[in-house]
Structure formats: C-alpha cells, structure tokens
N, C-alpha and C positions, 0 to 999 in steps of 0.2 A: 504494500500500500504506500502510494507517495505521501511525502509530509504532508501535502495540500486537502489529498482525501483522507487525510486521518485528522486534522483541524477540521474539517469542515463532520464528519462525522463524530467529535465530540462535541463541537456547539450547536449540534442538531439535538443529543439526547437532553445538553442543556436547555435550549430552545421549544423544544415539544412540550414536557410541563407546562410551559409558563404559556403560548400560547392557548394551550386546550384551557386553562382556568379562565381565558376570555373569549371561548369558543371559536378559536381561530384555530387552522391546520397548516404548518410548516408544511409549504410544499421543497423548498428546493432551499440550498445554502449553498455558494460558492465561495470558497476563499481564491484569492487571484492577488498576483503580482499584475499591476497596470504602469503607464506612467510615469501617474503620484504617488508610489508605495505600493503597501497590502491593503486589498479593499476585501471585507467581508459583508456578504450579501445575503440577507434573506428575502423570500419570495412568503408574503402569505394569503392565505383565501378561507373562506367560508363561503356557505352555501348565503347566496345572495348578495355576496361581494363583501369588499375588505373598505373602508373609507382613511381617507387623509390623518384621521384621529386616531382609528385604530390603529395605523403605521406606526403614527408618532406615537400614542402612549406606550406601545411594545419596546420602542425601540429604545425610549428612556430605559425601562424598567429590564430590558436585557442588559441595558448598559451598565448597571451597575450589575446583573449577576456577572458578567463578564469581568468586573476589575474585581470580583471576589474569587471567581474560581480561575480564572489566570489562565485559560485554554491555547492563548497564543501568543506568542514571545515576540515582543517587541512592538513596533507601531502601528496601525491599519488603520482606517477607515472603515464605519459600520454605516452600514444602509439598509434600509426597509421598507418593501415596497408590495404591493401587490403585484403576481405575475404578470397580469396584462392579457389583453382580450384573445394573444397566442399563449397561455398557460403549459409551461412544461409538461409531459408528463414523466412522472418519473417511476412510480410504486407500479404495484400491479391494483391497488383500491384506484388507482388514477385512469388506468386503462377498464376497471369496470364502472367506475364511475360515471365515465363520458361515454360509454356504447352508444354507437349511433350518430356519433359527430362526425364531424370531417377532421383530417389529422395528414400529418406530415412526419413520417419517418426514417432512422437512419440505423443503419447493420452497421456494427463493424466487422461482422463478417458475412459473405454474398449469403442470400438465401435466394433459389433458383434461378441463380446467374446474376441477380439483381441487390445494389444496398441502398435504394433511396423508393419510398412508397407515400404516395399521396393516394389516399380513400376512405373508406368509411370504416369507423374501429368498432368490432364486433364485440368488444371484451378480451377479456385474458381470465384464465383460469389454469392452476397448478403450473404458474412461469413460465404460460407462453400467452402471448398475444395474437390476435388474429384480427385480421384485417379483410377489407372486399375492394380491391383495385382492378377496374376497367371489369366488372364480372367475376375476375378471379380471387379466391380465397386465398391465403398467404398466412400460416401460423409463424410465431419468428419469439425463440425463447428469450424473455425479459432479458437473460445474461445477456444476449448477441444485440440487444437495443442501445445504439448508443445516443441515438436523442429522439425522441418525440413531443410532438405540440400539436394543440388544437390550432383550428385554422379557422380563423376570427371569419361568425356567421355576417352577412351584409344585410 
C-alpha cells in the first residue's frame, strides 16, 4: 500500500464516525501532493444532497479531530466538498445504490478486449459490477474498477 492510500485510509475510518453522527456518508478521501503542498480531500453526500453548511460544519469539526489524532505528518490542506453532480463511485453500496443510472467506467485491466465503458449500471453484487453498454452486459470485478462516476442527468 502507498503512503498516500494508507493516509487517506486512516482518515477515512476517522472520518466515517463523525460524519454518520450528522447523517452524512464519506464517499471518497484523496490525499494528493498538488502545486501548493499536501491537499486532503473529502467528498460527502447524503440522500438529498450535502449543503455549503454541512461542508463547512464537518470540516471544522474534522479539523480539530485531525490535530488530535495526528494521521498525517507535516503540512496539507483540508477541503470538503460535496462530490458533485458526477459523484464517484467507489464501494460496491455505491454501485447498488445508483442501478439504473448512466455511468462512466474504467479497468485497469481489459475486460473483453475493452477498459473504458459508458452505460447503464445494473448493480454489483459479491465484487462484481455489471453494466449494459450498447445492448451488451459486461460484469467487471470491483478489484479491476479503477474509477467510476455517475454521469450528470440533463
């Protein structure tokens, strides 16, 4: 595991607590070297959407669990946002969640000759996801997903 996904996977288990007590659901956490530094990044949502308030009050109150449990050495940048109208998917609750959207996916490794699929997401169930692009079915194991997102309805 890189340093990156092992920070960003312990201020996920920090993270998840404190959001679920304001009924919000960590979808995603990036920690990234950018530019300006180290920026850490959470994505959050609930059913019916996240607001500018709820951002900010999380993002206080992570901030200080963060300078008590000390999960990342040295300086970053914390931000809090809601994913946005292309929401990651990242879980397998994510891929049953939204069955029946439209979505944009990526392998990193070929599944039948092919690693990039825009169609309709059927669900996932026991770490695999399935999809319907142009007619055709496509199962594709969560491990082999290297990004999916919804694709903002018009």
């Amino acid at each position: 595991m890189t340093r990156e996904r092992d920070i960003e996977q312990r201020v996920l288990a920090l993270a998840e607590p404190l959001a679920a007590t304001r009924g919000l659901e960590v979808v995603q956490v990036q920690y990234r070297r950018e530019a300006g530094g180290f920026v850490l990044r959470l994505f959050l949502d609930r059913s019916g959407g996240v607001t500018i308030d709820d951002c900010s009050d999380f993002s206080r109150e992570f901030s200080d669990v963060l300078d008590v449990e000390d999960p990342i050495p040295g300086r970053y940048a914390l931000e809090v946002s809601s994913p946005g109208l292309d929401r990651p998917l990242c879980r397998e609750r994510d891929f049953v969640r939204f069955a029946g959207r439209l979505v944009t996916l990526s392998s990193a490794e070929p599944v039948e000759g092919r690693r990039h699929f825009k169609g309709t997401l059927l669900g996932a169930t026991d770490g695999v996801v399935r999809l319907r692009v142009d007619g055709r079915e496509y199962s594709i194991a969560l491990s082999n997903v290297s990004k999916a997102n919804l694709v903002p309805e018009p």
